[in-house]
C-alpha positions in Angstrom: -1.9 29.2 -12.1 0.2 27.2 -14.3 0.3 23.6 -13.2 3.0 20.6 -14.7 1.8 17.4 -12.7 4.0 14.7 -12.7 2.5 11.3 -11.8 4.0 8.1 -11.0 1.2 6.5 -12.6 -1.7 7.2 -15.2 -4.3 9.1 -13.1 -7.1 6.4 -13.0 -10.1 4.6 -10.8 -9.9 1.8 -12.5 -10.1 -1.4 -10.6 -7.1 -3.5 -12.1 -4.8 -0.6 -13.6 -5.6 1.6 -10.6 -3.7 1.9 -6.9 -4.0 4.4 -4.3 -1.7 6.8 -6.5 -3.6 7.1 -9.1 -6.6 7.4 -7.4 -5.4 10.3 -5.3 -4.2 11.8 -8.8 -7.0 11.0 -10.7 -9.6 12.7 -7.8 -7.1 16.0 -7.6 -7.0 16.5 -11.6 -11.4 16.1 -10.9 -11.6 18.8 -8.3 -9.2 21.7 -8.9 -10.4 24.8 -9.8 -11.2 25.5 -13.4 -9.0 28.1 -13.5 -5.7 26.0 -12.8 -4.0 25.2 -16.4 -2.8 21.5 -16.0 0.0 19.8 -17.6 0.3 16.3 -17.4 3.6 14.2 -17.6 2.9 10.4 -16.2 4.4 7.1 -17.0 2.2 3.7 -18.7 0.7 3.2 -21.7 -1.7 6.1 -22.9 -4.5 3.2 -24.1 -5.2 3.6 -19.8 -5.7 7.2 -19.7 -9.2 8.1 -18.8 -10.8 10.8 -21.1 -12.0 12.5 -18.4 -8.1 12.9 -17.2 -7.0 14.1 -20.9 -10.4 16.6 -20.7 -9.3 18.4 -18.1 -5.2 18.6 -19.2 -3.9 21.4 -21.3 -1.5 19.2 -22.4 -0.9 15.4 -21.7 2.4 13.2 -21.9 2.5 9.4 -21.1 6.2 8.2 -21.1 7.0 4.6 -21.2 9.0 2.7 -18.4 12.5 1.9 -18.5 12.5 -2.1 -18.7 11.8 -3.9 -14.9 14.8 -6.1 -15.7 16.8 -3.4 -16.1 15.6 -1.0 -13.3 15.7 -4.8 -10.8 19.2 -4.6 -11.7 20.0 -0.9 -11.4 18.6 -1.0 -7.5 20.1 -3.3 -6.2 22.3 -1.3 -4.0 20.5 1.9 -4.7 18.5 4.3 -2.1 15.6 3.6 -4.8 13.0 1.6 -5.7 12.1 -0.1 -8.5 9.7 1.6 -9.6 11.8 5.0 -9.2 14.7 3.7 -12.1 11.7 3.0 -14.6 10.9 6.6 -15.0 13.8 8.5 -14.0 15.0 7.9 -17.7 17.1 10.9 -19.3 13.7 11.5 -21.1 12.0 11.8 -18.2 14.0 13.8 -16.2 14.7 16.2 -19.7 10.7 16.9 -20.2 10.2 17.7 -16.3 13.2 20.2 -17.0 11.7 21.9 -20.0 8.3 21.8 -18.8 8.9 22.6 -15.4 10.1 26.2 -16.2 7.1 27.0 -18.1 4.9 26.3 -15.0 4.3 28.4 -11.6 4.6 25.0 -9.8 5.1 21.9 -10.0 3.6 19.1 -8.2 5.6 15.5 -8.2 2.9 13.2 -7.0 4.3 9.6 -5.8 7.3 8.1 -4.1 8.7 6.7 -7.5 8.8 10.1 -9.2 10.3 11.6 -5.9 13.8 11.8 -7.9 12.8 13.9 -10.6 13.0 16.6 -8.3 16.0 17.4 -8.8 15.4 17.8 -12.4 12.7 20.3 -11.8 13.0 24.4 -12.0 10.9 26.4 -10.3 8.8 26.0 -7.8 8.3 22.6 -6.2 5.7 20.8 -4.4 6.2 16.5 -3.6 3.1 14.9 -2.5 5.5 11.1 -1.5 1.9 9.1 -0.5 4.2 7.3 2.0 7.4 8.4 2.5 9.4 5.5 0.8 11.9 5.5 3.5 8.8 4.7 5.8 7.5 2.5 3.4 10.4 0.5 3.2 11.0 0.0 7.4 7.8 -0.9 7.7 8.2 -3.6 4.7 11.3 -5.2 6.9 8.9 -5.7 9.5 7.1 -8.6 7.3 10.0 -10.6 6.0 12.8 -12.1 8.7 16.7 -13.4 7.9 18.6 -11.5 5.3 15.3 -9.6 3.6 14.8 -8.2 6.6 18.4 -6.4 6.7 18.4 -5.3 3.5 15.6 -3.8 3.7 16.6 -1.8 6.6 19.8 -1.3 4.5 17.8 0.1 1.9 15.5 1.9 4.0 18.3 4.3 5.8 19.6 4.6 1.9 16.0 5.9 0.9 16.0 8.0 4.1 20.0 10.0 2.9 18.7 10.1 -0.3 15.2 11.9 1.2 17.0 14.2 3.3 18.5 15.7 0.0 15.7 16.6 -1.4 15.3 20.4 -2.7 15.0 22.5 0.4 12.2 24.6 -1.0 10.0 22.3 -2.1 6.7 21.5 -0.3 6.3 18.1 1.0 3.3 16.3 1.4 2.1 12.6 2.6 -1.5 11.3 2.8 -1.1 10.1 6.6 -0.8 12.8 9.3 0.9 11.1 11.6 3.7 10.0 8.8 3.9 13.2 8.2 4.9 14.4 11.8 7.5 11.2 11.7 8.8 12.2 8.1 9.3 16.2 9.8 11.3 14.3 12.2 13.2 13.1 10.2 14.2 15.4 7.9 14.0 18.2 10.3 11.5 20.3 7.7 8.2 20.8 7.8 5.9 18.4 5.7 1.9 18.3 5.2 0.0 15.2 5.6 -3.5 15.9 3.4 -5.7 12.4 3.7 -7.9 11.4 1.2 -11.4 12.1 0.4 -14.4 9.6 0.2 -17.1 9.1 -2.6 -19.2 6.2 -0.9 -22.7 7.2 -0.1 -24.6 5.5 2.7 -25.8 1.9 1.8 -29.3 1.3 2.4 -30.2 -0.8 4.9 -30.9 -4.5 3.7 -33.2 -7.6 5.3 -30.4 -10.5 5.6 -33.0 -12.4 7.6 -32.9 -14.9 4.6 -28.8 -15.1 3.9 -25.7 -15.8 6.0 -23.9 -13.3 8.2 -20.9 -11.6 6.5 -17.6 -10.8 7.2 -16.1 -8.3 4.4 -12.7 -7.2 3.9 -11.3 -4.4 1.1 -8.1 -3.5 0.4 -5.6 -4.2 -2.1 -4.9 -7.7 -2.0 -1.0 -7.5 -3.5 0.1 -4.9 -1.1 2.0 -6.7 2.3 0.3 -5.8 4.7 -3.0 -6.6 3.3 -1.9 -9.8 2.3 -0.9 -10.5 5.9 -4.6 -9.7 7.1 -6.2 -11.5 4.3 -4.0 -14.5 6.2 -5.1 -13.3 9.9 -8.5 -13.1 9.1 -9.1 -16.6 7.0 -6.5 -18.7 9.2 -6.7 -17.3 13.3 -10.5 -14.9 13.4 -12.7 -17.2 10.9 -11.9 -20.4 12.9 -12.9 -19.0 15.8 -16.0 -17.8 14.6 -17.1 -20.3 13.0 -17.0 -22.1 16.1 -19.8 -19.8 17.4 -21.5 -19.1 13.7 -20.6 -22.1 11.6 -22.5 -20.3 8.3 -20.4 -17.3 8.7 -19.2 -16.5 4.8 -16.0 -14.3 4.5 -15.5 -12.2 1.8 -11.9 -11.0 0.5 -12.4 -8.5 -1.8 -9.6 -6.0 -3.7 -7.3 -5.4 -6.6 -5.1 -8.0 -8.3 -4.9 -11.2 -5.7 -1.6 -11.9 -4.8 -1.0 -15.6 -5.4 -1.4 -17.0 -1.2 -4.8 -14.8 -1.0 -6.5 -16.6 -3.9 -5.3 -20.1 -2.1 -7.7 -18.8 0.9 -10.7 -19.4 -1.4 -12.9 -21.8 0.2 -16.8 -23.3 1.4 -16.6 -20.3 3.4 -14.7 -17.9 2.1 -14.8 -15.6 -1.3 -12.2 -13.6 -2.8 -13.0 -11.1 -5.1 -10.8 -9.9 -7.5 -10.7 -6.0 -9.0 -14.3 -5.6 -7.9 -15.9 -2.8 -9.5 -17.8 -0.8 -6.3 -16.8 -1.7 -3.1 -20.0 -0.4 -2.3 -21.6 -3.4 -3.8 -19.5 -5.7 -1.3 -20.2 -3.5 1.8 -23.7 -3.7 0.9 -24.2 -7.6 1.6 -22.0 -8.1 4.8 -23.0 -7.4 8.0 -19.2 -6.2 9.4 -16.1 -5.3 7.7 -13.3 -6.7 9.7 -9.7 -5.3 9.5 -7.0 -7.4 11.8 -4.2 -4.8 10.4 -0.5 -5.3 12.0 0.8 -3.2 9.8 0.5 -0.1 7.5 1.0 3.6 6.6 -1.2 6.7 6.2 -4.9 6.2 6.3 -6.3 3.4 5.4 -9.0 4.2 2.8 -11.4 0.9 3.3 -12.0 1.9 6.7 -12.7 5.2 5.8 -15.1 3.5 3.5 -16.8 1.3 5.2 -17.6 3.8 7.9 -19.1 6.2 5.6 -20.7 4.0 4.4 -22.3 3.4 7.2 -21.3 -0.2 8.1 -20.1 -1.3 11.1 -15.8 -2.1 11.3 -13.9 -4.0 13.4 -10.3 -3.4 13.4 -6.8 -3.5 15.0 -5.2 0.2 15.9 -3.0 -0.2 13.2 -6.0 -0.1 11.0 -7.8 2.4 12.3 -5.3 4.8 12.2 -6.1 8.3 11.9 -10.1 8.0 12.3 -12.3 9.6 14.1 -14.2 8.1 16.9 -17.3 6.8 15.8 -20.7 4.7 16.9 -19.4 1.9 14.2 -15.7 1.7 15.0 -15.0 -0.6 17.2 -11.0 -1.3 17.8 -8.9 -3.9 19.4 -5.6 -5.2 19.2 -6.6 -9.0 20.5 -7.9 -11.9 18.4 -9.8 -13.0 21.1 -11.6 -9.7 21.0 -11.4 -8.7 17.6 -13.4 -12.4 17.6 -16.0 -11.2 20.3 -16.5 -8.7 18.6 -17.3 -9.4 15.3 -19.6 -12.6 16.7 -21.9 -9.8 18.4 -22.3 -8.2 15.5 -23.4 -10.4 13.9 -26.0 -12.2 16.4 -27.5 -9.3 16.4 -29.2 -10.2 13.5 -29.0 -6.9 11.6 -26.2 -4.9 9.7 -25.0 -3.2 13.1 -25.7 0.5 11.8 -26.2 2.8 14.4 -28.9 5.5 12.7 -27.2 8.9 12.1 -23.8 7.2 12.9 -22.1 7.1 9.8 -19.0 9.8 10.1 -19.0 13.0 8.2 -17.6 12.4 5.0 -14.3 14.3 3.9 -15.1 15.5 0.2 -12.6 15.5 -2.6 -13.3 18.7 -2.7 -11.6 19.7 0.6 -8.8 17.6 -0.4 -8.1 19.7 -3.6 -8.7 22.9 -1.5 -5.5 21.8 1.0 -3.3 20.6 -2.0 -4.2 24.5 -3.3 -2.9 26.2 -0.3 0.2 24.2 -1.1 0.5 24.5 -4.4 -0.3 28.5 -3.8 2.5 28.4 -0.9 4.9 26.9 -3.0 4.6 29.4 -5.9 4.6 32.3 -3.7 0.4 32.9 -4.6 
């Protein structure tokens, strides 16, 4: 099979240039079959392409962005983001023309490439991530006065502009349950394939000698996280510090927004673009995850119970997992609080031996986007 995949972003891991996206991309181009022939179109500078990602490619292009000033101004009233006027330039949406009718598929992979897809011939698949229509409603939720309208303004643009999408094309997003609201929606049928995990069971450690931990992961620019960085420093460490005053929190992710690296304190550490969140699970005792908000799965959690530590977390956070030994959930401070302060007086990491949740491989995940990639072409 004959692949053009077109990515929002340079596939990558790393832990500054990287985001979800480009992880997803970056695992897929890792574990599909030899025998697919990928070409690669993606967007940013191609310094940031891993090797491993040009290895693997028949062919690779790396576009530039159309100027942020320019696409600020240009979305304004649009249904799109940002993001999506940076790279659907007349160059852009030329190559994935040319290209596209060489291939047996193509695979758009990201909500800011979503509008090249009219540009494509051929058969289609969209992998969205979070459908940006979603993404967008859920965003209004966080602001108040007139942010909030015009998000939801722009919001039930993005959802028109959605519902125009190519009726053949296969649609994907990484949360099953966004993808049963997204079918709603759009009255068509849509996939939702969640990630896979790489993060092996961390050995079990004496912390007879150090402080009990509180981690949390996550990227620390995107909303929601930032909004939980805030829940857990300013309403859940007060109160258990009351009961533990030693307790040390750790904030640990990509790129800091500004009000998370204010929350640095005694007590608390944030961590920016660590390498392995392994390391960080690996000296706390609990991750704690007071989500309000989100979309799809969220990949920390996922993380953190593979690798076998206990989690404490809202519903909002624990969307999607399975039941578990280590997953405890609650929607209360209070309890989120109780919770987390009997962890940790137990005196130990809080693993439960054999708990840790059967990990789903990238490999599984590249066998689901096959099926679709094989649907879509007719294989």
């Amino acid at each position: 099979m004959r692949l053009l995949y077109v990515t929002e972003g340079v596939p990558t891991r790393d832990p500054v240039r990287g985001d979800g996206s480009s992880m997803i991309s970056f695992e897929l181009l890792r574990h599909l079959p030899d025998d697919i022939t990928v070409r690669l179109l993606t967007f940013g500078e191609p310094a940031d392409l891993p090797q491993e990602v040009r290895a693997r490619c028949a062919d690779v292009v790396v576009l530039p962005l159309r100027d942020a000033r320019l696409a600020t101004v240009a979305s304004v009233a649009s249904a799109w983001s940002i993001g999506t006027h940076q790279r659907a330039t007349r160059r852009a949406r030329a190559e994935v023309r040319a290209r596209s009718g060489e291939a047996d598929v193509t695979l758009l992979h990201g909500p800011h490439v979503t509008r090249l897809a009219r540009a494509a011939r051929g058969s289609l698949a969209l992998q969205v991530v979070d459908p940006w229509s979603l993404r967008v409603t859920m965003d209004a939720s966080l602001v108040r006065g007139w942010r909030r309208w015009y998000r939801r303004f722009k919001a039930s643009r993005a959802a028109a502009a959605e519902r125009r999408l190519p009726s053949s094309a296969r649609l994907m997003t990484v949360g099953r349950r966004d993808a049963q609201r997204w079918s709603a929606c759009l009255d068509r049928p849509v996939r939702g394939i969640p990630n896979g995990v790489d993060v092996a069971p961390v050995a079990a450690r004496d912390r007879s000698g150090g402080p009990p931990t509180v981690c949390f992961v996550g990227s620390l620019a995107y909303g929601p996280n930032v909004e939980s960085a805030h829940v857990l420093v300013e309403e859940i460490a007060p109160l258990v510090w009351a009961e533990l005053p030693g307790t040390r929190f750790v904030l640990a992710g990509r790129q800091p927004a500004r009000d998370v690296l204010a929350l640095a304190g005694e007590r608390v550490d944030v961590r920016a673009n660590v390498p392995s969140v392994q390391d960080v699970f690996a000296e706390a005792h609990v991750a704690v995850f007071p989500d309000r908000h989100g979309l799809g799965v969220r990949n920390s959690v996922t993380e953190a119970l593979a690798a076998g530590l206990t989690v404490v977390a809202t519903p909002a956070a624990a969307r999607e997992q399975e039941p578990s030994p280590l997953l405890q959930v609650s929607d209360s401070v209070p309890e989120l609080v109780k919770r987390v302060v009997a962890v940790l007086q137990d005196g130990d990491r809080g693993e439960v031996p054999g708990s840790a949740p059967a990990v789903r491989t990238w490999d599984q995940v590249g066998a689901e986007y096959l099926e679709e990639l094989g649907a879509a072409s007719g294989r």
